[in-house]
C-alpha positions in Angstrom: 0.0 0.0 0.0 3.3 2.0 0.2 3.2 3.3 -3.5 0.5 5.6 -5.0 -2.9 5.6 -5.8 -4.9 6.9 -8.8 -7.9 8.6 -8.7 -11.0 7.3 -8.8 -13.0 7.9 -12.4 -16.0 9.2 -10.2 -16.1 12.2 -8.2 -19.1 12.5 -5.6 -20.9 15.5 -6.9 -23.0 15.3 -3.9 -20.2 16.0 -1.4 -20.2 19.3 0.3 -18.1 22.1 -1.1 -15.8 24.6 0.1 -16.8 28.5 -1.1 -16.1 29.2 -4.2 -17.5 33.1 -3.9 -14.4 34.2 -2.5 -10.6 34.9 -4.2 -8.7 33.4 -1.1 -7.8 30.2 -0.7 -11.2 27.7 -0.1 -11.1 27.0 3.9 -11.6 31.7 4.0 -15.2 31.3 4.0 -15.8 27.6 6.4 -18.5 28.1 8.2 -19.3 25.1 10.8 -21.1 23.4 8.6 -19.3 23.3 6.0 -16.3 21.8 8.8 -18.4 18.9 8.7 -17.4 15.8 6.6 -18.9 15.4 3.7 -18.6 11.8 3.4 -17.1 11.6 0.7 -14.8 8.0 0.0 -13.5 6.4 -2.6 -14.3 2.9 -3.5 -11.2 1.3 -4.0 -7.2 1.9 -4.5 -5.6 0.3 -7.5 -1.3 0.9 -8.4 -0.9 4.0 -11.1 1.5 2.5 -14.4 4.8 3.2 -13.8 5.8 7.2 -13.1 8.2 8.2 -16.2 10.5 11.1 -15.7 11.9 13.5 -18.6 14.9 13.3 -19.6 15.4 16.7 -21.0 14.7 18.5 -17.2 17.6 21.4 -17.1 20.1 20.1 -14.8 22.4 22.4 -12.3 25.5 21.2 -10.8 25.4 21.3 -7.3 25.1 18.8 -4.3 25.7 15.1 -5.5 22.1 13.5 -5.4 23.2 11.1 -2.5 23.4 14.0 -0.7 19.3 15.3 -0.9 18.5 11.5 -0.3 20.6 11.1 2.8 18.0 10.1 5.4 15.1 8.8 2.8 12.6 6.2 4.3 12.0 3.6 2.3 8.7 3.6 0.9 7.6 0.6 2.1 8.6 0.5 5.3 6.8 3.5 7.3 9.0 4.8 10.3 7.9 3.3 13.7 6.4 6.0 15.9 6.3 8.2 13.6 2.5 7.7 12.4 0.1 8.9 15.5 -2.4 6.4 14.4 -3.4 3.3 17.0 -3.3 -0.2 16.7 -5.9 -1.8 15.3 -8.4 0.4 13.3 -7.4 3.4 13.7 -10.2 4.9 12.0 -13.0 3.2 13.5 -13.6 1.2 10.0 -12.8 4.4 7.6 -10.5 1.9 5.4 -9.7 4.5 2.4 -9.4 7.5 5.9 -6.7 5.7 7.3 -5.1 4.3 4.3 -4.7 7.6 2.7 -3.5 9.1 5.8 -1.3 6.4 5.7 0.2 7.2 2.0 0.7 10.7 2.8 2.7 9.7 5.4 4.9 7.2 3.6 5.8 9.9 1.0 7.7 11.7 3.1 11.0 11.6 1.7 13.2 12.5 4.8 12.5 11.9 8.7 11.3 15.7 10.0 12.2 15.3 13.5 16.0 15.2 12.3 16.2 17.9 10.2 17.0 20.9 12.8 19.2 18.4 15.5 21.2 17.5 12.8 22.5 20.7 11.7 22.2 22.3 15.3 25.6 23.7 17.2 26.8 23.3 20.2 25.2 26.8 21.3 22.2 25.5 19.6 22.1 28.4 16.7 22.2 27.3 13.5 25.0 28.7 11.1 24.0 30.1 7.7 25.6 27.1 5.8 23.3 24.8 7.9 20.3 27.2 7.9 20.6 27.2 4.0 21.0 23.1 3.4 18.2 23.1 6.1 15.8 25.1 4.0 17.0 23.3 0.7 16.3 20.0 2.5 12.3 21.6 3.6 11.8 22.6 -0.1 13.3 19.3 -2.0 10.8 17.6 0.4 7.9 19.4 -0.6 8.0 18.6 -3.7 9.2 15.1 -3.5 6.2 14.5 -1.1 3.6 15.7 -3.4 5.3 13.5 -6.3 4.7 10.6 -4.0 1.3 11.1 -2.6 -2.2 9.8 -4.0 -3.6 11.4 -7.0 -0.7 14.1 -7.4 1.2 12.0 -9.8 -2.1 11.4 -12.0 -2.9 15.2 -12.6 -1.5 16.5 -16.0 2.1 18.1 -15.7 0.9 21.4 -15.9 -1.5 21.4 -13.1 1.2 19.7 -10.9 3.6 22.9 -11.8 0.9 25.1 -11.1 -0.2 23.8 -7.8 3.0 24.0 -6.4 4.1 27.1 -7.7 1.4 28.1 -6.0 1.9 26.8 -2.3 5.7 25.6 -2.1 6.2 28.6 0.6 3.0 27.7 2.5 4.7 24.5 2.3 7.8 25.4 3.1 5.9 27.0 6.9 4.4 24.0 7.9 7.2 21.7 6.7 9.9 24.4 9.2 7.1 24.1 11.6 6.7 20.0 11.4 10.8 19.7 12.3 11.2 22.9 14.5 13.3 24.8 12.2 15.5 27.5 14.5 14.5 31.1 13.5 16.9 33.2 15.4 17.5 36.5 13.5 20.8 37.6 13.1 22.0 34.3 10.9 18.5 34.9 9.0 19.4 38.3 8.0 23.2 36.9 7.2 21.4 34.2 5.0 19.8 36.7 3.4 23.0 38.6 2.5 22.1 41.4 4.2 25.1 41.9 6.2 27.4 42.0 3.1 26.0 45.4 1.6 25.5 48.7 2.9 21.5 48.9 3.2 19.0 50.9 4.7 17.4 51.1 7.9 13.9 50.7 6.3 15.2 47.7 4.5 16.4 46.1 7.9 13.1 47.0 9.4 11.2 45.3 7.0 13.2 42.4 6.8 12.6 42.0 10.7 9.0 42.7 10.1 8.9 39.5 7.8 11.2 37.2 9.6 8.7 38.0 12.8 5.8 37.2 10.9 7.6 33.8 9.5 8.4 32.8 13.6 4.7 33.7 14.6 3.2 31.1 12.1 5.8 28.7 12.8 5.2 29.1 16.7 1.6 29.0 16.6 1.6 25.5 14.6 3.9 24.6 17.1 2.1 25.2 19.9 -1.1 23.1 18.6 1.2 20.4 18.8 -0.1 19.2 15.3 1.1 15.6 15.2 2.6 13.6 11.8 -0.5 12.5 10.3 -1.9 16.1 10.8 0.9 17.4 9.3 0.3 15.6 6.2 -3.3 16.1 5.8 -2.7 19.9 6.4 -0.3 20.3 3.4 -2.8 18.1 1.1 -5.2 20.5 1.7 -3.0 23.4 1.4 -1.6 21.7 -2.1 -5.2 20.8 -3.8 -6.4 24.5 -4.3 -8.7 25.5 -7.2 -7.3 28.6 -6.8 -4.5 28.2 -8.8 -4.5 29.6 -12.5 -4.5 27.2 -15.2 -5.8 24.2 -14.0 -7.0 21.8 -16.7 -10.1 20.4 -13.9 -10.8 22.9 -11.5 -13.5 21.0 -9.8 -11.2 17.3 -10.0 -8.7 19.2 -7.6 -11.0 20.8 -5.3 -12.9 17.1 -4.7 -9.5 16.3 -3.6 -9.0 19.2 -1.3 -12.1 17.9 0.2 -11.5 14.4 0.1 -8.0 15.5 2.0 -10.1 17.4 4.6 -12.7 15.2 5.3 -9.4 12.5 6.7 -8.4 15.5 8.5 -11.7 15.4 10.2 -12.2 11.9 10.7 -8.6 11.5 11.9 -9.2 13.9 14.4 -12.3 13.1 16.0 -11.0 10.0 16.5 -7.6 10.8 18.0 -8.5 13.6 19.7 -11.8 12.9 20.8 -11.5 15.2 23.9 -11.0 18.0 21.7 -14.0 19.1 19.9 -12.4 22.4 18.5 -8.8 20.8 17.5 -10.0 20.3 14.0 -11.4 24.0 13.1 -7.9 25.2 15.2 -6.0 23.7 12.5 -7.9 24.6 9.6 -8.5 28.1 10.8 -4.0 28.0 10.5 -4.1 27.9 6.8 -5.0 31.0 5.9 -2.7 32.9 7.5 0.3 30.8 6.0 0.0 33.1 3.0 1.0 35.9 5.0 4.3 35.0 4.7 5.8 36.5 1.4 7.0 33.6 -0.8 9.7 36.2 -2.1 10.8 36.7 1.3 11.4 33.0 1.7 13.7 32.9 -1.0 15.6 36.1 0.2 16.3 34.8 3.1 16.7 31.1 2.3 17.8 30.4 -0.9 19.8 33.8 -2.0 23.0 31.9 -1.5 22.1 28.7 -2.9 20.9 29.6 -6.1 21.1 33.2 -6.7 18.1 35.0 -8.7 17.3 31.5 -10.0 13.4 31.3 -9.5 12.3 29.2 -7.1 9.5 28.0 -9.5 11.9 27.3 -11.9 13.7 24.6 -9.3 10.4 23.1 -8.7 9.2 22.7 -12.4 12.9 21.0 -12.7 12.5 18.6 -9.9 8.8 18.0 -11.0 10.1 16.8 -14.6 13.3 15.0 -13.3 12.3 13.3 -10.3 15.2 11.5 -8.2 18.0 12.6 -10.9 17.8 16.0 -10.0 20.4 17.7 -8.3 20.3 20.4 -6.0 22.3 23.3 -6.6 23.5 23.9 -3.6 27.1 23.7 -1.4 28.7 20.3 -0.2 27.5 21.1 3.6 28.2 18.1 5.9 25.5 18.5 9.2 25.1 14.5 10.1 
């Protein structure tokens, strides 16, 4: 059950749906009734054909590709403790709930809970080498996740590009949120090359202003201690927006938004079930994640890695050259 899924032919008209009145992202306008499940399941998993990746994807030299696959699970083999789902049935007999939960899971490429203790030191600040493979490590993972997950892989290449170029920063936040990433300021602004030029005071102050607004989402996920599964279901709902331009089926990626939220749901009334509010407390967390500028994630992040290379341009490359892709970015040794 480790590899993915294709979607189902069907989609369940009758299902509820999220606004579409409004130009934000779907979950702006939930109301409490529209938190509730919709019911809608599939009616079976079957294996997609073989995933074929181009060969003609641009390549940049960089990092070897051992190097960005350091620490990959294998995808048959979830890590132990790592899923926050019981023995048993987890799901109180939602099969495709649990199992889709489970595949989300499984496609995460690298163990979060390493990440930031790998590349800590010893006073437990994060140098700018570190801070910069760290980020390049939260990114790859993004997008090798939603290569690996149900029904991502099935959509036509286009969509896949434009989803993601759509939400890699938002992410990008709950990914540095999921593993604890270390926000302290003054290697952030040294990251971000700002140290190296003169530059203006407004300048700074703005850059501060960001970086604060990048630590307040981070800490406030943090502090709902969302757990793995959650984690997962949050950035599938985050990833199948209708809102993003181009899309070939519109209405095919918003049943899967939903279809993403409604195992959100169920997970959570089951594992939580002395919470009543947990799951509207998580959901209510996405729409602020697009507070955080996407450009400002790349200033501070990836400025040294790959200069004014586009950050969409990366993930259109890693899209269309999968695992042979490597990551343009320095040698840094953090194990």
């Amino acid at each position: 059950m480790g590899d993915q899924v294709t979607s189902q032919a069907g989609k369940d008209q009758s299902a509820s749906k999220l606004s579409s009145d409004t130009a934000g992202p779907p979950w702006h306008s939930l109301s409490a009734g529209q938190m509730q499940s919709s019911g809608e399941k599939t009616r079976g998993l079957t294996q997609p054909p073989p995933r074929q990746t181009s060969a003609t994807a641009e390549r940049v030299q960089g990092l070897p590709s051992e190097a960005v696959q350091r620490g990959r699970m294998p995808p048959s083999q979830p890590n132990p403790g790592q899923y926050a789902l019981t023995n048993g049935d987890p799901l109180n007999g939602h099969c495709y709930l649990s199992g889709y939960i489970s595949l989300l899971l499984r496609a995460e490429p690298y163990p979060t809970s390493r990440y930031g203790s790998q590349c800590m030191q010893p006073n437990n600040i994060m140098g700018i080498e570190n801070i910069c493979e760290l980020a390049a490590r939260l990114l790859f993972s993004a997008v090798e996740w939603a290569r690996n997950i149900p029904f991502f892989p099935d959509l036509q290449i286009t969509d896949q590009v434009a989803l993601l170029r759509l939400t890699w920063s938002e992410l990008f936040v709950l990914n540095a949120a999921q593993c604890s990433m270390p926000l302290h300021v003054a290697p952030l602004l040294a990251a971000a090359g700002l140290h190296a030029s003169p530059m203006s005071a407004d300048r700074v102050v703005a850059f501060m202003d960001h970086i604060r607004i990048f630590q307040e989402q981070v800490e406030k996920l943090k502090a709902l201690h969302v757990d793995s599964a959650e984690y997962s279901c949050l950035k599938a709902i985050v990833l199948f927006t209708s809102d993003a331009c181009g899309l070939s089926d519109a209405a095919h990626i918003e049943s899967l938004q939903e279809k993403s939220q409604c195992a959100l749901e169920e997970y959570v009334r089951s594992q939580y079930p002395n919470q009543p509010s947990r799951f509207g407390k998580l959901l209510l967390r996405l729409p602020s994640l697009r507070t955080v500028s996407s450009s400002v994630i790349e200033q501070l992040f990836f400025v040294r890695l790959v200069g004014k290379t586009p950050i969409e341009t990366l993930i259109r490359d890693m899209l269309l050259s999968g695992s042979s892709f490597n990551w343009p970015y320095m040698s840094i040794q953090c194990s």
